[in-house]
N, C-alpha and C positions, 0 to 999 in steps of 0.2 A: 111760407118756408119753415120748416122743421127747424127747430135748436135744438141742440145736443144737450143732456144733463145725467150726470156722471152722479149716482146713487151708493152711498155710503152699504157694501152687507156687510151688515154685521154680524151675520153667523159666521162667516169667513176674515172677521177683524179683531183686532185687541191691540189696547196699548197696557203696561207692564212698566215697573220699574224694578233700580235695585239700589239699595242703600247699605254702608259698612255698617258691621253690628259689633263691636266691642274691637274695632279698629283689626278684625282679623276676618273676618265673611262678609260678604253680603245678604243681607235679605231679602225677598222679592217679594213683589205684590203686585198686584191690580187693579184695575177699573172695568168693572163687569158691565158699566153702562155708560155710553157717550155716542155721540153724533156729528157728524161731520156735513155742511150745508158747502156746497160747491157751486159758487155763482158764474157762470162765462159757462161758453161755448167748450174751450180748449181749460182744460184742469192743469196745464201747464201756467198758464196766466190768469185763470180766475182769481175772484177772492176767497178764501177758503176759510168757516170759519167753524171749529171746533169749542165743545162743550160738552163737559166731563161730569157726572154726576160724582160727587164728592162722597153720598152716602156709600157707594156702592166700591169702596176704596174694600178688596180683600187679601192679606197676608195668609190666610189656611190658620190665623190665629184668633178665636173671637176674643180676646183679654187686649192682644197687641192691635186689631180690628177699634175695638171700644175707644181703646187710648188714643188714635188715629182720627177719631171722627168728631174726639172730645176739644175741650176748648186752647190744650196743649196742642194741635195740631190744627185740622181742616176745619172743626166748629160749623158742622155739617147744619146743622138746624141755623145759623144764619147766613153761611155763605153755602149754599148746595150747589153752586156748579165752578169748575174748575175753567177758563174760557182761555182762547188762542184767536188770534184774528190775523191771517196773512193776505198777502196780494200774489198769491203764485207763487213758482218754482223756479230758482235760480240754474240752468243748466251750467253742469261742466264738464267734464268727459267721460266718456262709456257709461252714462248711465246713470252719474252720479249728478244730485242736485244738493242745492242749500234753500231750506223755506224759512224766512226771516219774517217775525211779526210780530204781536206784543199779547204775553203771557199773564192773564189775570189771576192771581189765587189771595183769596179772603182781600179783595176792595185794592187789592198792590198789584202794579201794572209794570209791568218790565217788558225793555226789547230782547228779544230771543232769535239765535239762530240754530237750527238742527242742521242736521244732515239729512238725505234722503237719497233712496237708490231707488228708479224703476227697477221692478221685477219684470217688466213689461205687458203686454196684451195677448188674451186668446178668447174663445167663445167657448164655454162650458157644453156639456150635451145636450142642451134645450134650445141652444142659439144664440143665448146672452152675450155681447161682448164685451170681457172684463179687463180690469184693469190693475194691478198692484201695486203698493210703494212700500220700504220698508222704511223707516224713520227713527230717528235717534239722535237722542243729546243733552244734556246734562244742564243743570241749574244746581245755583246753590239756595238752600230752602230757608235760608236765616233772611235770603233775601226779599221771601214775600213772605217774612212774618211766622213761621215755623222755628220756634226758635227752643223749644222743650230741648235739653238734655241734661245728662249727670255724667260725675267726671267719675272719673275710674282711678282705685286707688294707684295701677300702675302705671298711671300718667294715662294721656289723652279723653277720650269723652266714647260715652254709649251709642251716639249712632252721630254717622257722619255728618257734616252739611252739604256734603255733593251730594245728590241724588241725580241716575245715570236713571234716562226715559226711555224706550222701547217702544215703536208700534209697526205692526204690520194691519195692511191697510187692503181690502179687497174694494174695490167701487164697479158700479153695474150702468152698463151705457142704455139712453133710453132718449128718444126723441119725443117734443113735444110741440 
């Protein structure tokens, strides 16, 4: 008997964040490289377990990049990956899920809940049948250890400690 196994594309993925820059914008960035490993039959109840390359953190800035990957932040040359470990998806109505699991960044392990919304399923023009979710939700980064800022002379600080997360998510159904 055939299992079902639900395939991360990553040409059709990306997760994104955005963070306050002088307490009046946000700045956005990215993670050009990460992978999501989908254990179980059904991706509503799998374990799901994501793994972020840290080097690959881009703002469209190499100076604010550099600072990012340095030892003020991700410290990319000892901790290279950003990790997530869930048990599934929490359904709630029309659509809407919660994925609760515990978020590693630089050796600090916190529980975390996002949001997530099926986009739902269709088959592409080749026959694949796909599947979307959109995801989102927010951490405060002092709390695994990201802890760089400077205060501003008009009161508050240079970049916020909330950091709000982004991803949309394509996966490819495949029997084995």
């Amino acid at each position: 008997m055939a299992t079902t196994k639900w395939t991360l594309d990553p040409n059709h993925s990306e997760v994104t964040f955005k963070v306050k820059h002088l307490m009046i914008s946000n700045v956005k960035g990215e993670f050009g490289k990460f992978d999501i490993k989908v254990d179980g039959d059904d991706i509503n109840t799998a374990n799901i377990d994501v793994n972020i390359d840290t080097a690959s953190i881009s703002t469209s800035n190499a100076d604010r990049d550099a600072h990012l990957k340095g030892a003020d932040f991700f410290e990319v040359e000892k901790y290279p990956s950003i990790l997530f470990t869930a048990n599934g998806l929490k359904a709630g109505t029309d659509g809407d899920y919660t994925i609760t699991g515990d978020l590693t960044i630089k050796d600090v392990t916190k529980p975390v809940t996002f949001k997530a919304e099926l986009g739902g399923t269709s088959k592409d023009p080749w026959g694949n049948e796909k599947l979307g979710y959109s995801v989102e939700g927010k951490i405060n980064r002092k709390d695994f250890g990201l802890n760089w800022n400077a205060a501003l002379e008009t009161g508050g600080v240079l970049v916020s400690e909330e950091v709000k997360f982004f991803a949309e998510l394509q996966f490819v159904k495949s029997a084995e």
